[in-house]
Every structure is written in structure tokens, then in C-alpha cells.
N, C-alpha and C positions, 0 to 999 in steps of 0.2 A: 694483562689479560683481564677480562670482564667477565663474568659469569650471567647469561643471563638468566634468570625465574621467570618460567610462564606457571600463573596461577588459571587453572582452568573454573569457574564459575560452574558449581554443581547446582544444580535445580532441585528444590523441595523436593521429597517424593511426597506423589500427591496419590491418594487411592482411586482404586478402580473401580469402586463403587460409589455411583453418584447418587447419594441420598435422596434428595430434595425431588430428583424424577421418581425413586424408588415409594415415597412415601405420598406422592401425587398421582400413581400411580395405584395403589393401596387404596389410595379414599376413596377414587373412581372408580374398582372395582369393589368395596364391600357396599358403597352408596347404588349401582346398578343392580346387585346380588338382592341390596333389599326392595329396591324399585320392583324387581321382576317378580321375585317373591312375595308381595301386598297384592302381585297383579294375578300370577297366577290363585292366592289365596282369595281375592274376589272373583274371579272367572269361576271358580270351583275345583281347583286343583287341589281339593283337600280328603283325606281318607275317610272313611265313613267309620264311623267306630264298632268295631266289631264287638264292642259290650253289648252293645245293644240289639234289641232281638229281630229289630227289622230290618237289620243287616246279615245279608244273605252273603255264607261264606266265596262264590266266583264273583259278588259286585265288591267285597271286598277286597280280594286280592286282582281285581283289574286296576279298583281305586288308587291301592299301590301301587300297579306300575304306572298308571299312568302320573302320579304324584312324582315317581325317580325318574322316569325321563324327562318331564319339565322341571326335573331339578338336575338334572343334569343339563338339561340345555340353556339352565340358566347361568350355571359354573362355565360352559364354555363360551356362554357371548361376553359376560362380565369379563373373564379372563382372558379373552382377544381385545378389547376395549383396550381394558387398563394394562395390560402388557404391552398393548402397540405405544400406549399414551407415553409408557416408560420408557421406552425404545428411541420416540422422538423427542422427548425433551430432555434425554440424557449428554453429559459433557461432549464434544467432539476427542477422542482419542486419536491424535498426530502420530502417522509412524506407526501403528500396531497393524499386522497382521491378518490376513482376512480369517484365517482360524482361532486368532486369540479375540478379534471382533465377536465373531459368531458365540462364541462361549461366554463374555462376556452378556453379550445382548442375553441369551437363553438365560444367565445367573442373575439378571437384574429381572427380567419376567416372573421367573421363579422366586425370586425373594417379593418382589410386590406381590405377586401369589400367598407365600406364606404369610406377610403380614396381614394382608389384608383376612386371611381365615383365620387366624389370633386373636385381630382386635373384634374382629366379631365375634368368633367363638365368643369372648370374655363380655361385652359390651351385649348382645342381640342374643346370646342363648346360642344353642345347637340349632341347625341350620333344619336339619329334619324334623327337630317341634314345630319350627316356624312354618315350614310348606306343608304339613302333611295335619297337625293341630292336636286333638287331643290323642287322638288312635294312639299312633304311637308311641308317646308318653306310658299309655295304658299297657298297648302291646308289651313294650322293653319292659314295665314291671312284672307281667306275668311271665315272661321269657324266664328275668333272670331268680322270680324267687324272690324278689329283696324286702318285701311284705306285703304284709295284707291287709286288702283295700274293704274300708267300712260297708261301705254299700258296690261291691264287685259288680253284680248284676241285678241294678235297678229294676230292669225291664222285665227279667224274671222271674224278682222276687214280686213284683205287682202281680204277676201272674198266678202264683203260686197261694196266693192270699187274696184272691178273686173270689169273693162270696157269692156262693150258688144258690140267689135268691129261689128258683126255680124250684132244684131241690129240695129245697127246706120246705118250701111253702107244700109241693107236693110229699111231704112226709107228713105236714101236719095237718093234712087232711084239706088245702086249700087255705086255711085265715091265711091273714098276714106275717108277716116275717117277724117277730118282735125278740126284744132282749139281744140285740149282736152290741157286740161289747168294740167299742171304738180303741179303746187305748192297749196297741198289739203293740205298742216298740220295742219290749223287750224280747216277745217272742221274733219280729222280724231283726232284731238286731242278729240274733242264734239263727237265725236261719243265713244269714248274711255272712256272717262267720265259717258255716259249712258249707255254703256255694264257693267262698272265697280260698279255703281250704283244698277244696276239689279241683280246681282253676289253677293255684299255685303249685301246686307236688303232682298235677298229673295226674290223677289216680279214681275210683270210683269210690261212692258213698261205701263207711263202713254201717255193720247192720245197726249201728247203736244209732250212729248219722241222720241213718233210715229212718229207724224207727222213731228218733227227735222227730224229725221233720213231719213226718207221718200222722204222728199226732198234734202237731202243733197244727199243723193243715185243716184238718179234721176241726178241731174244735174252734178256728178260726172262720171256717168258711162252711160250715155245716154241713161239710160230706163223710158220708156211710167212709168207714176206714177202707175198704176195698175200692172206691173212690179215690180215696185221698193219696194213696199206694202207689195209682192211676197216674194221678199227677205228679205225685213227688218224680216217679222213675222218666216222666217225660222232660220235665224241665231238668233233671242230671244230665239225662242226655243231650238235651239244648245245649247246658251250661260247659260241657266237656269239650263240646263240636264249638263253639262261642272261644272257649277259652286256645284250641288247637289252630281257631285261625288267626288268632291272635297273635301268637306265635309263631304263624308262618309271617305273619304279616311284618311283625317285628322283625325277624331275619331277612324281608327282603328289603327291607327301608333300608339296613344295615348296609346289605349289597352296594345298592344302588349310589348309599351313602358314599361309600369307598369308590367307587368309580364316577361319581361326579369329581369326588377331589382331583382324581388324577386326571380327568379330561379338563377339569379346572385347570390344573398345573402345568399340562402341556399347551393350551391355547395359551396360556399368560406367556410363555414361554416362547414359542413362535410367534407370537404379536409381538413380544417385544424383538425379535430379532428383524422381523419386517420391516419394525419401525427404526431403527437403527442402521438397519442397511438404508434406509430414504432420509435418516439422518444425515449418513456419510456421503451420500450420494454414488454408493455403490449400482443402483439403479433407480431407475425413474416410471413412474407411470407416463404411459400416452406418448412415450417414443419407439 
């Protein structure tokens, strides 16, 4: 009697993740994210900076929305692009399942998805600096507290130390204006310091604050102390309303932020399952 051996021939396992589409895949969508994003940032999709005093708090926070929905629609063209791209130059899978197909396709969209927002994150910066520019750089630092900025509000510390030729001249009886003393940077530095103070912790001028300011006004700009009283209390209130929509503004970049990922995430997602069903030839356009 004979014995015979069948040796059956095992095949590699080979993964179910096809790299090479996964990371081509990737390039194509952080290379479109930043195509749209240069484009939208020259069109003018960019926030106005709410330091600044000619920024009117409702054009500011329109500026933001309309900043997060063109950042959002540019997570979701990118990420149907390069999820379809994934989808169709992925390995042909013999023999699997239309359900472990489908899962597959959505896990390779989804991983080109997340590469491609890592290698940017790490390489191009936060995606929100890039579309939206200095705002909210500015915004997230007054949000979280994290310090304080030398010159906080440029725009209304110029204001604040706006010499009142007018005044003077009419206190002294009409001559000219003579002896104003040019070199203030120490005094605007202290004033810089208490706007910046007031913007970061939220809160109103204490009276010591005040009274800095008060007088440093005063003998900067040549107005009567009940003048200068005048101005200090108008530009706090600027500087609170300036620093509160900053703040809004910050939290809605935030928002927006979070929900471009996810509609990022899901286009890459269904694109690549699209592309992979026309891979498989599970169906066909134009039949």
C-alpha cells in the first residue's frame, strides 16, 4: 500500500491595505487642500482682524463664517478627490465580499484622510491659520490666556495718544503748539501692558489702571484730566467689545474647524468606496 501526500500550496498573506494608493491618495488630497486654500486666501476668504479698530464686531464674525464654510468645502472636494483616487488605484481584492469590499474601501479613504491632515498638520501649520491668517492666531491667544501680547491693540493705543493739537493751542490762548515731547515708549509700552491685561482676564480697568492711564494721556496729548478720563473710559470700552469678539471669533473658527474634519473624513471616505466599486466593476457609469 502507498500512502499518498497532497501538500496544498498556502499563499503569502498579503494585507489589506494597499499602501502605494493609500499614500497617492494622501498627496492628492493635502496638494488640492492647499491649492484651494492659496485660492480661497487670494479671493479674500480671509478674517479681518478683530484687534483692529476698524473691524466692526457683525463684519467680523460674518468674515468667520464665511472663512469655515470655504473651509469646509474645501475638506470636502479635497477629500472626495483623493478618496475616489484611493478607491481606484487600490489592489483588485479576488473573492471578498461585497460587505468586507465596502469597509475596506471606506478604511483606505479614511486612512488617506488622516494622512494626509498629519502630514499637513506637521509640514503647512494648522489649517485654520492658513485660511482664515492672522485673526485667529490673535483670537486663540486671547481665548486661552496663554499671554500677553506687546502691543495688543495697535489701533487703540494710536488713538489713545492722539495729541489734541486743537486743545492745547486753544488753552494757550491760540500760539502754536510747542515743547510735545516725541519719545513716549515707555509710557505706551504701560499703556500696552493694561489694554493687554484687560483683553486677556476679561475684566475692567482697575482704578489704579485708570488712573495710570489717565495721566499718562493727559500729559501725552494735552488734555484737561476730565478729558483725558473721557478717552481713557471710551477706548476700555473699545478694547473689551474688540477683545469679546475675538473670542467669539476664536470659538467659531474652532467649530467650524471640527466639522470641516469630519466632512473631510467622510467625503474621503465615500469617494473611495465609489472608486473601488468602479474598481471592481461592481458598477459602471453610462449603462
Amino acid at each position: 500500500m502507498v500512502d499518498t501526500v497532497i501538500v496544498e500550496n498556502e499563499q503569502a498573506p498579503r494585507s489589506a491595505v494597499a499602501w502605494p494608493a493609500v499614500i497617492a491618495g494622501a498627496v492628492v488630497m493635502a496638494a488640492l487642500s492647499l491649492l484651494l486654500l492659496m485660492l480661497g486666501s487670494g479671493i479674500g476668504f480671509s478674517v479681518i482682524s478683530p484687534w483692529s479698530t476698524a473691524s466692526a464686531a457683525p463684519e467680523t464674525t460674518k468674515a468667520a463664517t464665511v472663512a469655515g464654510i470655504y473651509l469646509t468645502v474645501t475638506a470636502v472636494l479635497a477629500g472626495a478627490v483623493g478618496g475616489y483616487l484611493t478607491g481606484r488605484l487600490r489592489n483588485l481584492w479576488p473573492g471578498v465580499q461585497s460587505h468586507e469590499a465596502f469597509f475596506r474601501d471606506t478604511a483606505h479613504g479614511l486612512i488617506a484622510w488622516a494622512l494626509a491632515t498629519v502630514v499637513g498638520a506637521a509640514l503647512l501649520g494648522s489649517i485654520a491659520t492658513t485660511v482664515t491668517g492672522g485673526a485667529a492666531r490673535e483670537a486663540t491667544r486671547a481665548a486661552i490666556g496663554t499671554s500677553e501680547r506687546a502691543d495688543a491693540f495697535p489701533g487703540l493705543t494710536d488713538r489713545l495718544f492722539t495729541y489734541d493739537y486743537v486743545a492745547v493751542s486753544r488753552a494757550q490762548g491760540g500760539q502754536p503748539v510747542t515743547g510735545i515731547s516725541r519719545d513716549y515708549a515707555g509710557d505706551r509700552a504701560t499703556a500696552n501692558r493694561i489694554l493687554a491685561r484687560l483683553a486677556l482676564h476679561d475684566r475692567a480697568l482697575s482704578d489704579e489702571e485708570r488712573q495710570t492711564l489717565v495721566v499718562i494721556v493727559a500729559a501725552r496729548t494735552g488734555l484737561a484730566l476730565p478729558d483725558a478720563e473721557k478717552r481713557v473710559a471710551l477706548i476700555e470700552s473699545e478694547a473689551r467689545r474688540a477683545a469679546d469678539t475675538a473670542r467669539r471669533v476664536a470659538t467659531m473658527l474652532s467649530f467650524w474647524l471640527v466639522a470641516s474634519m469630519f466632512a473631510g473624513a467622510l467625503s474621503a471616505s465615500l469617494g473611495a468606496w465609489e472608486g473601488g466599486g468602479i474598481r471592481d466593476g461592481r458598477y459602471r457609469y453610462g449603462n
